[in-house]
MOPAC internal coordinates of N, CA, C and O (Angstrom, degrees):
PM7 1SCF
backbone

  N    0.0000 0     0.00 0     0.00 0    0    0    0
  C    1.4407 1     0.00 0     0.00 0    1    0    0
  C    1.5310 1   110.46 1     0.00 0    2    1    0
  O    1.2310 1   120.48 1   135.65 1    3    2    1
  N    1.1720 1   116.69 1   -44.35 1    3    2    1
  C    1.6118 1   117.45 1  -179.29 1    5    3    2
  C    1.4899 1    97.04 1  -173.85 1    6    5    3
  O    1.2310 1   121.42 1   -23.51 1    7    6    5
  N    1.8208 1   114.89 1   156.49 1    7    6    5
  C    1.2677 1   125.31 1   147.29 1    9    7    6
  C    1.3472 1   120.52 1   -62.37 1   10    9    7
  O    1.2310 1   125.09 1   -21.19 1   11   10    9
  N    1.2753 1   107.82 1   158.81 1   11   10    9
  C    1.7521 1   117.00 1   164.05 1   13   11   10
  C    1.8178 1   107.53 1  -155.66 1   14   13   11
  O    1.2310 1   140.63 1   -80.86 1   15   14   13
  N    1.4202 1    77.58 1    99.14 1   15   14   13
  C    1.7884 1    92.98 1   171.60 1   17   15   14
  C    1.9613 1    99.06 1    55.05 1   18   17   15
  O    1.2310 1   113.02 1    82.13 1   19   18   17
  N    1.3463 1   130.79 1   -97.87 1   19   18   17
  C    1.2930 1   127.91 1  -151.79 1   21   19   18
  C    1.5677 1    89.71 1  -117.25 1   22   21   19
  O    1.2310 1   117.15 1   145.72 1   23   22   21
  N    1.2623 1   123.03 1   -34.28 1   23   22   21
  C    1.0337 1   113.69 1  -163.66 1   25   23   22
  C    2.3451 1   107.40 1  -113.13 1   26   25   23
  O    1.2310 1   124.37 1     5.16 1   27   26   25
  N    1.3793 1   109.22 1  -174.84 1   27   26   25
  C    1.3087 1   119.14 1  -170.55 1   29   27   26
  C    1.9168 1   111.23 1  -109.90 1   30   29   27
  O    1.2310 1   119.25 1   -26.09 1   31   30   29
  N    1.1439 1   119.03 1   153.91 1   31   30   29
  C    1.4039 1   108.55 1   156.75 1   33   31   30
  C    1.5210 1   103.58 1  -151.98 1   34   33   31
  O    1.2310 1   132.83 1   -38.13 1   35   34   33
  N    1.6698 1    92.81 1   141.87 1   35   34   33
  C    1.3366 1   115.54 1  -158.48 1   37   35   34
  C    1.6686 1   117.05 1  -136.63 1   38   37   35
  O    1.2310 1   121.83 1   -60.50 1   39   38   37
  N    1.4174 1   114.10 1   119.50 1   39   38   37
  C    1.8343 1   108.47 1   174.63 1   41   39   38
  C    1.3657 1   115.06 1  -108.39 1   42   41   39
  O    1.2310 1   127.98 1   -38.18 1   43   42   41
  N    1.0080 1   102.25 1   141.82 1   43   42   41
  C    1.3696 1   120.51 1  -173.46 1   45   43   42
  C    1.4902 1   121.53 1  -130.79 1   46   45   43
  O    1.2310 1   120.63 1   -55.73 1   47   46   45
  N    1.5682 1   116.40 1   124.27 1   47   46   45
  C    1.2767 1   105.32 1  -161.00 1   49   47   46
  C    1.4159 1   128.60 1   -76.91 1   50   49   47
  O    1.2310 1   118.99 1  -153.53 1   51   50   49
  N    1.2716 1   119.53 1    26.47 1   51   50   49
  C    1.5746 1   112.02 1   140.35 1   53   51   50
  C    1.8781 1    93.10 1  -165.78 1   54   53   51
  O    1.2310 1   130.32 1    -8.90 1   55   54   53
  N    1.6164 1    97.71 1   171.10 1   55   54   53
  C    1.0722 1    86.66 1  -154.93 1   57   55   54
  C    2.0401 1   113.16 1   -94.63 1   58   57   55
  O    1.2310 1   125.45 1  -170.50 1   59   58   57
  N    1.5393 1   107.14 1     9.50 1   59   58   57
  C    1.3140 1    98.41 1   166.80 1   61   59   58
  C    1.6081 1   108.16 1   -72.20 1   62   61   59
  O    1.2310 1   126.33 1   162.88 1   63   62   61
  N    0.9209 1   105.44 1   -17.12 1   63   62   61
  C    2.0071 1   121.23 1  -168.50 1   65   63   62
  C    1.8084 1    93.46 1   -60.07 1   66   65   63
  O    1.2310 1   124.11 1   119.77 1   67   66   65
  N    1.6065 1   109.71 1   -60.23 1   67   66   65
  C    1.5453 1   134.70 1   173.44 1   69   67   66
  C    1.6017 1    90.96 1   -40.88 1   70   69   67
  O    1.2310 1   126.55 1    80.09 1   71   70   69
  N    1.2386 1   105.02 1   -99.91 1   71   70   69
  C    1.6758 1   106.40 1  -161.73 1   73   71   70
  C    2.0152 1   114.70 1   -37.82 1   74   73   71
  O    1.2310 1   130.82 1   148.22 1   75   74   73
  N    0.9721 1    96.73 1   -31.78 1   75   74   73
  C    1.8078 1   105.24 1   176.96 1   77   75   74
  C    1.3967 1    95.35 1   -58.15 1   78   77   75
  O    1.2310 1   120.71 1   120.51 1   79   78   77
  N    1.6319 1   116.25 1   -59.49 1   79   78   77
  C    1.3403 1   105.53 1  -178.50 1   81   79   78
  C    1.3458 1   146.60 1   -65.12 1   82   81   79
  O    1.2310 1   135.32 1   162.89 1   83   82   81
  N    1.2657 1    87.96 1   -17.11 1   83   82   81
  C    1.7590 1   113.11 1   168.73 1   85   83   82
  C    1.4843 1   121.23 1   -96.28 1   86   85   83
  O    1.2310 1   126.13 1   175.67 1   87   86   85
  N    1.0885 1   105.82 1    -4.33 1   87   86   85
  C    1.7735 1   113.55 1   179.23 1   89   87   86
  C    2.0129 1    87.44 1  -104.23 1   90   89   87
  O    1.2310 1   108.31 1   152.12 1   91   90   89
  N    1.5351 1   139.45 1   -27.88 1   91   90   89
  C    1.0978 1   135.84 1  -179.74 1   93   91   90
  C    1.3935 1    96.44 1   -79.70 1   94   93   91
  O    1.2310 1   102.14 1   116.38 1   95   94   93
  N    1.1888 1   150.26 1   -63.62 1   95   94   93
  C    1.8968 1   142.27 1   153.47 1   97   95   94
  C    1.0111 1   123.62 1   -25.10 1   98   97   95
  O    1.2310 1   115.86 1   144.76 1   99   98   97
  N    1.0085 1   125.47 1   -35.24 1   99   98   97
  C    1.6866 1   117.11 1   161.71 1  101   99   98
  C    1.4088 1   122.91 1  -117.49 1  102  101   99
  O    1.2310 1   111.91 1  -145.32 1  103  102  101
  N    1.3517 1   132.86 1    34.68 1  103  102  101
  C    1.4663 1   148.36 1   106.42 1  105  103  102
  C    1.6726 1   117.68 1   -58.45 1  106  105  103
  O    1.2310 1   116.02 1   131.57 1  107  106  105
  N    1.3513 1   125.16 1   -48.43 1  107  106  105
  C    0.8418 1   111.30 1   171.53 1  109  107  106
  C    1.4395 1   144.61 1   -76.24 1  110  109  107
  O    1.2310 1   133.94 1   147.64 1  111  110  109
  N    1.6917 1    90.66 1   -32.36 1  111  110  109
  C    1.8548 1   102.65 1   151.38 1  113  111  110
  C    1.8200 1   129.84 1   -30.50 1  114  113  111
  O    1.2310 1   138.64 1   120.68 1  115  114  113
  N    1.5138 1    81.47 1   -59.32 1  115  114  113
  C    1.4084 1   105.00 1  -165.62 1  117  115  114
  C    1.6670 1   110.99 1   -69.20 1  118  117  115
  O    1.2310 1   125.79 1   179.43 1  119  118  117
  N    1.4379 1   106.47 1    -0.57 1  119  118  117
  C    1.6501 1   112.88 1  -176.53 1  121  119  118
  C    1.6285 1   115.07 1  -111.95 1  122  121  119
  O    1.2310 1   134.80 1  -167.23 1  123  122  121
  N    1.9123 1    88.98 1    12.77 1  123  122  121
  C    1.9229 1    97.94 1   175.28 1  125  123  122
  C    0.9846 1   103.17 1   -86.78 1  126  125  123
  O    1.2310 1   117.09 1    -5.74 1  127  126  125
  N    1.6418 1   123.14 1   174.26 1  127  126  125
  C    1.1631 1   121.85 1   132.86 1  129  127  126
  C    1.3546 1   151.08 1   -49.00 1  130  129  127
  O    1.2310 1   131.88 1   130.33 1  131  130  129
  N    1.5996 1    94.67 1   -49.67 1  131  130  129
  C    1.6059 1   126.67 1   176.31 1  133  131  130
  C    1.3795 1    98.09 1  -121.97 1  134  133  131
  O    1.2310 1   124.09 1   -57.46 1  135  134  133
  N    1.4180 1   109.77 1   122.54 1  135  134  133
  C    2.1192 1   102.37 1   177.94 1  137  135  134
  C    1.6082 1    83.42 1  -149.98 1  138  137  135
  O    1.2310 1   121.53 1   -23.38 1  139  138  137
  N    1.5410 1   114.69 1   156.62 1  139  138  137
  C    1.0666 1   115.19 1   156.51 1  141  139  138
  C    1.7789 1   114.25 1   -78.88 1  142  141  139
  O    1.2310 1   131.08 1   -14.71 1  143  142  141
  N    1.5395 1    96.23 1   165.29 1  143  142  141
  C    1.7930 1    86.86 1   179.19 1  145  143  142
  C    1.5900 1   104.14 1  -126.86 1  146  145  143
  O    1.2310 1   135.38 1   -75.57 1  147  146  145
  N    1.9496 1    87.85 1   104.43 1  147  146  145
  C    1.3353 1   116.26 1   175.54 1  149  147  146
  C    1.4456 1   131.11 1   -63.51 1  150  149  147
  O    1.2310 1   123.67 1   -35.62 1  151  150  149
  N    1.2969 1   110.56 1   144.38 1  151  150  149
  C    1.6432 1   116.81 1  -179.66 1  153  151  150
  C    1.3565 1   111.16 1   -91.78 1  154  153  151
  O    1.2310 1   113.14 1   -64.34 1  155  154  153
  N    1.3373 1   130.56 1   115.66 1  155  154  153
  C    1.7213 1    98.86 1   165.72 1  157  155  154
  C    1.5853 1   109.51 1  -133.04 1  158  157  155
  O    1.2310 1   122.28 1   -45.45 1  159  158  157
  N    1.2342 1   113.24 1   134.55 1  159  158  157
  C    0.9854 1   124.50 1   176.97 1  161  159  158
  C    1.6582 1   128.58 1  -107.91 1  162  161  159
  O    1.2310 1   110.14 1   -61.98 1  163  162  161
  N    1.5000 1   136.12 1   118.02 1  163  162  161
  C    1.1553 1   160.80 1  -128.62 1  165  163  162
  C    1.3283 1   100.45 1  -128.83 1  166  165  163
  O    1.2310 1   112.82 1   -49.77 1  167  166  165
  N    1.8232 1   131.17 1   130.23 1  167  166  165
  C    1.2370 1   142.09 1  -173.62 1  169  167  166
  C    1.1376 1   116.55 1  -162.17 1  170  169  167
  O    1.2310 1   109.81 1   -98.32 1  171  170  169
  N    1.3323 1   136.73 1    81.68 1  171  170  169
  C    1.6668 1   125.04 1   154.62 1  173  171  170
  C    1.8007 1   124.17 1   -58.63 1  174  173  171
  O    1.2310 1   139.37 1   -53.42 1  175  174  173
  N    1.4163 1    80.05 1   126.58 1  175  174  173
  C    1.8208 1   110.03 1   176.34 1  177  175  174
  C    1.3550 1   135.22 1  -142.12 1  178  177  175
  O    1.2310 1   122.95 1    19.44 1  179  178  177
  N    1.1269 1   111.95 1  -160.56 1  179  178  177
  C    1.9612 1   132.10 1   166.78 1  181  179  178
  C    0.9666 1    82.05 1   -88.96 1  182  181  179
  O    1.2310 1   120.54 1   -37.28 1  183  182  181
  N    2.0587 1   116.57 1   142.72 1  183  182  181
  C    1.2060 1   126.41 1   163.52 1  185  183  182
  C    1.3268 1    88.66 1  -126.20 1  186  185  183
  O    1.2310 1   116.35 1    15.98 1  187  186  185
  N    1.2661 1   124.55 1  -164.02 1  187  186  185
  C    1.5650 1   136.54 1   113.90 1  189  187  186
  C    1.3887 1   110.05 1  -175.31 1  190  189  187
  O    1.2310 1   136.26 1   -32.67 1  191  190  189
  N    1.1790 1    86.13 1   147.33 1  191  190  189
  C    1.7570 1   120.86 1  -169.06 1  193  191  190
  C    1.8222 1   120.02 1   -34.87 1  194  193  191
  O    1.2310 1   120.82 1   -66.19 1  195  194  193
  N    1.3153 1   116.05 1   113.81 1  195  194  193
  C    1.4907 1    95.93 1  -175.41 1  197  195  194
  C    1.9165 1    96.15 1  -130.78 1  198  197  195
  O    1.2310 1   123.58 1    25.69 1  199  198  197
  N    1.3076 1   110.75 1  -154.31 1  199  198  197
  C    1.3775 1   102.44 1   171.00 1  201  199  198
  C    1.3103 1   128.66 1    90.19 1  202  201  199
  O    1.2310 1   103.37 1   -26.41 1  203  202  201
  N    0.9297 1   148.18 1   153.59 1  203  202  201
  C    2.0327 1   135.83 1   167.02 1  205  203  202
  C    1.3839 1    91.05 1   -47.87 1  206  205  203
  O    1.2310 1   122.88 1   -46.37 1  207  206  205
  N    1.6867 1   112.09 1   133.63 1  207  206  205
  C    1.1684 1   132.35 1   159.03 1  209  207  206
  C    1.3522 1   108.46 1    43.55 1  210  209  207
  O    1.2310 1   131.21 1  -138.62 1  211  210  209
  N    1.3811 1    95.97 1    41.38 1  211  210  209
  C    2.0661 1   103.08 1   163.86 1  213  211  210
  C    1.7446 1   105.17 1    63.73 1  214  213  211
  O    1.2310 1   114.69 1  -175.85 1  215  214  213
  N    1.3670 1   127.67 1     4.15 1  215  214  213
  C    1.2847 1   109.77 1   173.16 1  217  215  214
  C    1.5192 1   135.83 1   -61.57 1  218  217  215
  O    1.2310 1   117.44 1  -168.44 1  219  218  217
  N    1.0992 1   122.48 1    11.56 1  219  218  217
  C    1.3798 1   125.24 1  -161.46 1  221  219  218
  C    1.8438 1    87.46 1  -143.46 1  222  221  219
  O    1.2310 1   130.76 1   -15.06 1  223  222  221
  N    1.3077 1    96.84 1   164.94 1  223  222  221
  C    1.5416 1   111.58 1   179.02 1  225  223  222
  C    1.9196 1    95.53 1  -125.55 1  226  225  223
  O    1.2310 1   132.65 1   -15.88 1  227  226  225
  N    1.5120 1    93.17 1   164.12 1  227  226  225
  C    1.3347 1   103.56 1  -178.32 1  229  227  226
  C    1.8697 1   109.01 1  -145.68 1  230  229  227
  O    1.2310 1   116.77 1   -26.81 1  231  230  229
  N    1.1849 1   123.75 1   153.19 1  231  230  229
  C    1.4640 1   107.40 1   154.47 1  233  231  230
  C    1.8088 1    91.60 1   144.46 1  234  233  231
  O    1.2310 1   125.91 1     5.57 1  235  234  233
  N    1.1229 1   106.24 1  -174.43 1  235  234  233
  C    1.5136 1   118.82 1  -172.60 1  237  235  234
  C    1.4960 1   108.97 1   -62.86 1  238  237  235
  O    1.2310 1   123.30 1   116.72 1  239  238  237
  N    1.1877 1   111.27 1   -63.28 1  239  238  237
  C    1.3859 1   134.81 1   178.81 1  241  239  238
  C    1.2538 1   111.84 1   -44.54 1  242  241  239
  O    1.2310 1   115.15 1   135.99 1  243  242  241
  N    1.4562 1   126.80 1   -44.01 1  243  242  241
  C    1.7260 1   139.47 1   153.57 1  245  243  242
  C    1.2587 1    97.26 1   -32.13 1  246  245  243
  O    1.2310 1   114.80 1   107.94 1  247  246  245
  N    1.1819 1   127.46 1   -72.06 1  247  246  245
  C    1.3763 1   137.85 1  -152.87 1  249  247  246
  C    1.7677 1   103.48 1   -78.32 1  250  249  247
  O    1.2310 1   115.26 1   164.49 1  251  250  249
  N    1.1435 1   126.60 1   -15.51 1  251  250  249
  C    1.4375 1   126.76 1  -169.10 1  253  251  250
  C    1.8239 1    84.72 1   -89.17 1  254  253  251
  O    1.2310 1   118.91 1   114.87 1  255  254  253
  N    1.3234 1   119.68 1   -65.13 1  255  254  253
  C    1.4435 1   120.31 1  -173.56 1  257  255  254
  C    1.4758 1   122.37 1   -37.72 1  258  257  255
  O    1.2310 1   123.35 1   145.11 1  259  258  257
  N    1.6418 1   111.18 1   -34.89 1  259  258  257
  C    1.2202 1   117.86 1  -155.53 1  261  259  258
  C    1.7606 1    88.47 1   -99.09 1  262  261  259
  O    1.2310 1   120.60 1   136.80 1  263  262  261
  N    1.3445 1   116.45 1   -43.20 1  263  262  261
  C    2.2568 1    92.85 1   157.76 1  265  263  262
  C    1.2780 1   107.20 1   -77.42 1  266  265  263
  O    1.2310 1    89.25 1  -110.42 1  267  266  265
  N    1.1378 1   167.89 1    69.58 1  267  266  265
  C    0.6501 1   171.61 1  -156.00 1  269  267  266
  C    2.3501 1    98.42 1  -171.80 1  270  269  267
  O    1.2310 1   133.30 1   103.39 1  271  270  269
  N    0.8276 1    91.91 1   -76.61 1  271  270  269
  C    1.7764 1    94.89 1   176.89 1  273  271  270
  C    1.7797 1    92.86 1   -74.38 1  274  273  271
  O    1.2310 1   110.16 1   146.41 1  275  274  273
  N    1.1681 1   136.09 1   -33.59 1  275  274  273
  C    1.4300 1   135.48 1  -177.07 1  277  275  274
  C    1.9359 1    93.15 1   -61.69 1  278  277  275
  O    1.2310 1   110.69 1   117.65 1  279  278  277
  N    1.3257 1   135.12 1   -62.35 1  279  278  277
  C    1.2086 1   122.29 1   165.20 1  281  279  278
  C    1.4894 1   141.00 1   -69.94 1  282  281  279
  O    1.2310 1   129.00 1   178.70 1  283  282  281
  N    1.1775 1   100.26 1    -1.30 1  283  282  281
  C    1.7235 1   111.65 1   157.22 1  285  283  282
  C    1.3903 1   116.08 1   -54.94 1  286  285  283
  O    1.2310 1   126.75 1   -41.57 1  287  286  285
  N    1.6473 1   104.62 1   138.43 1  287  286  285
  C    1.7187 1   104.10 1   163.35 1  289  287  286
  C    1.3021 1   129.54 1   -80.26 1  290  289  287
  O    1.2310 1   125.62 1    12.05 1  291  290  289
  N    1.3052 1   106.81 1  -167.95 1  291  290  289
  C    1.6880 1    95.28 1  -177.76 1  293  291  290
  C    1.4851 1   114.99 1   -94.16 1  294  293  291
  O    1.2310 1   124.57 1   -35.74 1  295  294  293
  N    1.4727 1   108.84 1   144.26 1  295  294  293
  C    1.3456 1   110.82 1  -169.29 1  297  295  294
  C    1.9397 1   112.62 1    94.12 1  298  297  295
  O    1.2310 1   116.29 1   163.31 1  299  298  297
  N    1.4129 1   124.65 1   -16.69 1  299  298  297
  C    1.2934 1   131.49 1  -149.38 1  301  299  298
  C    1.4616 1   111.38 1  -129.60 1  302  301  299
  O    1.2310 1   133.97 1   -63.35 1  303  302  301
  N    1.5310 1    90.60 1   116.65 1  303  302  301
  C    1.8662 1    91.87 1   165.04 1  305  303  302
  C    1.3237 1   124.93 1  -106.47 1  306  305  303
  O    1.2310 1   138.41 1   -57.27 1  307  306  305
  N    1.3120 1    81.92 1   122.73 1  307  306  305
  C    1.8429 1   103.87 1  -178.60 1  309  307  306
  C    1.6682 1   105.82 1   -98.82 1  310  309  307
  O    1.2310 1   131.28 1   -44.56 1  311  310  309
  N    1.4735 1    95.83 1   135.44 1  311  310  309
  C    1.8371 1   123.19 1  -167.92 1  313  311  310
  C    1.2843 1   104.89 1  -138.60 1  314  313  311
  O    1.2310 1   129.65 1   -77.68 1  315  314  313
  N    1.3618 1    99.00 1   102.32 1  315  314  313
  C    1.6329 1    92.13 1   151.21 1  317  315  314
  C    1.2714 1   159.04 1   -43.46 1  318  317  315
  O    1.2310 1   109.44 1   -40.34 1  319  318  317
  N    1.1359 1   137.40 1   139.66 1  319  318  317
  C    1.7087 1   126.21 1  -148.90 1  321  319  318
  C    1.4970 1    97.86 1   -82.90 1  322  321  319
  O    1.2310 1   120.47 1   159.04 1  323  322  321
  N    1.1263 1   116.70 1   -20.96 1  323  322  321
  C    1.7108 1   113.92 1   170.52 1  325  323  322
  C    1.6308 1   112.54 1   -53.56 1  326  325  323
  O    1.2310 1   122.12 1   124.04 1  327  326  325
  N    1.6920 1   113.56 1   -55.96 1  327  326  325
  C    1.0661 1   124.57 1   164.62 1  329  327  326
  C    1.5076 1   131.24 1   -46.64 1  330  329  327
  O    1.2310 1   125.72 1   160.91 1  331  330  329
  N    1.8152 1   106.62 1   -19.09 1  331  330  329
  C    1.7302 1    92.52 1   157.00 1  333  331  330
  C    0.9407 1   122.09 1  -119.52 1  334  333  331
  O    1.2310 1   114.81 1  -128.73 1  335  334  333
  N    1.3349 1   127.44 1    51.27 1  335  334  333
  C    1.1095 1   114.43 1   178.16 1  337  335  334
  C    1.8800 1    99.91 1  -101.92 1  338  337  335
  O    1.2310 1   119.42 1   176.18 1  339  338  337
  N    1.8545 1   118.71 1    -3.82 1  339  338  337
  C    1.2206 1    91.84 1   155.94 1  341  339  338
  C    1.2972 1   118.66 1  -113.27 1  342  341  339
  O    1.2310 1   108.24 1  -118.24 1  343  342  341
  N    1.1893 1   139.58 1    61.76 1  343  342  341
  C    1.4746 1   154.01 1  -159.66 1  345  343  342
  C    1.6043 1   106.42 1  -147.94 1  346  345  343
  O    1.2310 1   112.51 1   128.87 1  347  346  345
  N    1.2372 1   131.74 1   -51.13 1  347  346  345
  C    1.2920 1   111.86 1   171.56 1  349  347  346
  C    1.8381 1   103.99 1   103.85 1  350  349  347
  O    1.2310 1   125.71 1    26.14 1  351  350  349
  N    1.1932 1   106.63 1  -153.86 1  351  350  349
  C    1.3914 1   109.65 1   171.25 1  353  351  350
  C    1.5164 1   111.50 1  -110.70 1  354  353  351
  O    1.2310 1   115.46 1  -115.39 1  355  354  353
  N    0.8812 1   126.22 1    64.61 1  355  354  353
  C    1.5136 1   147.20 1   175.90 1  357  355  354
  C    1.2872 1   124.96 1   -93.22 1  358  357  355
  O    1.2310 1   129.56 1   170.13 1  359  358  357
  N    1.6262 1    99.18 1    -9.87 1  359  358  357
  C    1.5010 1   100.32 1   171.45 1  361  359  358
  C    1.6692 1   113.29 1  -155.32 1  362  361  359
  O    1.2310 1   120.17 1   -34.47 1  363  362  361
  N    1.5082 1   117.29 1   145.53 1  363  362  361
  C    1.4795 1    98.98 1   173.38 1  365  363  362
  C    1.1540 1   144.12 1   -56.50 1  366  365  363
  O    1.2310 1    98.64 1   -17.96 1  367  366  365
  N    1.6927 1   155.92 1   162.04 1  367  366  365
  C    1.7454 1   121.23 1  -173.35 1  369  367  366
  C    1.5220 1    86.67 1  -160.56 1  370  369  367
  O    1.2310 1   132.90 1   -31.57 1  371  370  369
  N    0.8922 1    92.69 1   148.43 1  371  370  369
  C    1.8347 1   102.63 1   153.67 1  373  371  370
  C    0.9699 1   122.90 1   -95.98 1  374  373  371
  O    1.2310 1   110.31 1     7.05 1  375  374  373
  N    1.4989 1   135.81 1  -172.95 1  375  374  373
  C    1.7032 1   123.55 1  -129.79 1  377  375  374
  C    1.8617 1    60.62 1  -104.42 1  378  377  375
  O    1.2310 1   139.89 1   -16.83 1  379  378  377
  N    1.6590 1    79.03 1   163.17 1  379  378  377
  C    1.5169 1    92.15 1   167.98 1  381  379  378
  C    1.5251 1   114.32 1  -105.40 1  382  381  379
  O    1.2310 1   127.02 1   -23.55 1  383  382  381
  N    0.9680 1   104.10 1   156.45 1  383  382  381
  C    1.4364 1   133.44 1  -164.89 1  385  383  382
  C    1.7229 1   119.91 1  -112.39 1  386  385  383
  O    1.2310 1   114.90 1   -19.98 1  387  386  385
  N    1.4499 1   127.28 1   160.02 1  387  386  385
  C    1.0764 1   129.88 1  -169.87 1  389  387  386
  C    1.6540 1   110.09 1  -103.11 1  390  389  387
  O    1.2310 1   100.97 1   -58.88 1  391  390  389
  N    0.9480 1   152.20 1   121.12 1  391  390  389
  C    1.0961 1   163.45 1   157.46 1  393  391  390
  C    1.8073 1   149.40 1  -104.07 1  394  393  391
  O    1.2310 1   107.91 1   -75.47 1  395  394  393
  N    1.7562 1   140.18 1   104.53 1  395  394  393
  C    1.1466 1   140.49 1  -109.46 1  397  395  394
  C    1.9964 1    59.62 1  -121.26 1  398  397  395
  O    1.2310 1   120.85 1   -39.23 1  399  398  397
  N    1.0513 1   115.99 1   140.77 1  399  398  397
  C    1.3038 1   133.17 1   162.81 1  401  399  398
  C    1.5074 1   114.15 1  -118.92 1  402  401  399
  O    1.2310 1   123.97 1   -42.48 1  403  402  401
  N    1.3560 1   109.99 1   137.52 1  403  402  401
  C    1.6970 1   111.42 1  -177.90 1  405  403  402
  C    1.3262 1   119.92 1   -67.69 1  406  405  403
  O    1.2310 1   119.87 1   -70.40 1  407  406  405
  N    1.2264 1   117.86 1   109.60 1  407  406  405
  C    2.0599 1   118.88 1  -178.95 1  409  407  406
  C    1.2036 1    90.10 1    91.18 1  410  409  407
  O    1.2310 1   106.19 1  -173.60 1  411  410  409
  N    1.4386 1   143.25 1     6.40 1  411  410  409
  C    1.6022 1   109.06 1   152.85 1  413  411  410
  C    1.2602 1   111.05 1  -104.43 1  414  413  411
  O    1.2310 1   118.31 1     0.44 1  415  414  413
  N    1.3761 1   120.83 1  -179.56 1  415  414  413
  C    1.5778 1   114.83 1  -168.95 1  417  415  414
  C    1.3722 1   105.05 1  -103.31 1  418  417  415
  O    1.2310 1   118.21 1   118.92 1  419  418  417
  N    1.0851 1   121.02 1   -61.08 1  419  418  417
  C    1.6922 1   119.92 1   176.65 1  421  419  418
  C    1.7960 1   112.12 1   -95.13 1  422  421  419
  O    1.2310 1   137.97 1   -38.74 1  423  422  421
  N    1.5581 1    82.79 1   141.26 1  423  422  421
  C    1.7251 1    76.89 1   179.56 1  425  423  422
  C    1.4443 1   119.00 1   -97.80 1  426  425  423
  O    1.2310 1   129.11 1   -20.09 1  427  426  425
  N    1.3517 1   100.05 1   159.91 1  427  426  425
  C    1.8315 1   126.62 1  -167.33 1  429  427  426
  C    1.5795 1   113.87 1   -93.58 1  430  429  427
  O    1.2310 1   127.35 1   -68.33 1  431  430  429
  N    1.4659 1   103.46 1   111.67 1  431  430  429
  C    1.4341 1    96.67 1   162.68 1  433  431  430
  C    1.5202 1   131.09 1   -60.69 1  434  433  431
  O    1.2310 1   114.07 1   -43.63 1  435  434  433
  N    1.0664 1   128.84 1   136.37 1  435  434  433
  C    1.3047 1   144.06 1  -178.75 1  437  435  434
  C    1.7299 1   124.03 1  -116.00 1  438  437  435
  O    1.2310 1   122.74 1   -22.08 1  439  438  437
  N    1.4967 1   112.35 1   157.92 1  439  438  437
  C    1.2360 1    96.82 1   164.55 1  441  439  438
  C    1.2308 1   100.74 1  -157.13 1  442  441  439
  O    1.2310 1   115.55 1   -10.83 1  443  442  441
  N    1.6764 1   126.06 1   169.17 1  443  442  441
  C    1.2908 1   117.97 1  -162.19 1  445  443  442
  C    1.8687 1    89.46 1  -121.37 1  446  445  443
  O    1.2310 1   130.68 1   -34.31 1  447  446  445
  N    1.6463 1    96.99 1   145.69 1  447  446  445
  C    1.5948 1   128.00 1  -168.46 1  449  447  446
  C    1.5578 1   112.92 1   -85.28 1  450  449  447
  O    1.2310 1   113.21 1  -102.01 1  451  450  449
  N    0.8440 1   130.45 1    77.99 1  451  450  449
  C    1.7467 1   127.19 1   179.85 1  453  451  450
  C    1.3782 1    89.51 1   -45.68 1  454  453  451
  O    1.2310 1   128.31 1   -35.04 1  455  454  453
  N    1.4124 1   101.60 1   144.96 1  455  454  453
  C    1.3753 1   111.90 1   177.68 1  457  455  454
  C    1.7056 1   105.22 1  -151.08 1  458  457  455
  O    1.2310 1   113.25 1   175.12 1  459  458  457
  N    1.5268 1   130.37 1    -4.88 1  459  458  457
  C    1.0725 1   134.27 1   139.24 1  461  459  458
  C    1.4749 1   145.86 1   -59.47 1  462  461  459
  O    1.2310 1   120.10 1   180.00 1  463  462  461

């Protein structure tokens, strides 16, 4: 969808589509020699469209996704538990966890996606 400074942001219309794509980025990372070791972080929300000709998204939920991969480690995608509840068991996870994100008010459980 667009750069931002070091990192990318990207929507995808649903969010097993998201985690597929982020579990295919770090399979493929991990099969360089030299790769950086990316964070990505995954969030279903309210968007809506802002920007020339609606290209960009805007809204709270924007901002929850983007701490959300901003507190991810390296190598690790972190998804919010909001985000599976339409995905199912489609992928492996660790227990989820509680998390205080910067500029939001209540914090979001999360959990991180084995993808190895």
């Amino acid at each position: 969808m667009k750069k931002t400074g070091d990192g990318f942001f990207a929507s995808f219309e649903n969010p097993k589509a998201a985690i597929d794509a982020a579990v295919a980025i770090q399979r493929a990372l991990s099969e360089e020699i030299v790769a950086p070791d990316v964070r990505i972080g995954v969030h279903t929300g309210e968007a809506f469209r802002t920007g020339a000709e609606g290209a960009d998204y805007g809204g709270q939920d924007v901002h929850v996704a983007a701490r959300v991969g901003a507190i991810a480690g390296a190598a690790e995608i972190l998804v919010s538990t909001k985000t599976l509840a339409d995905v199912g068991a489609a992928f492996r996870l660790s227990e989820p966890r509680e998390e205080a994100l910067r500029g939001i008010a209540q914090p979001v459980d999360v959990v991180s996606v084995y993808w190895d």
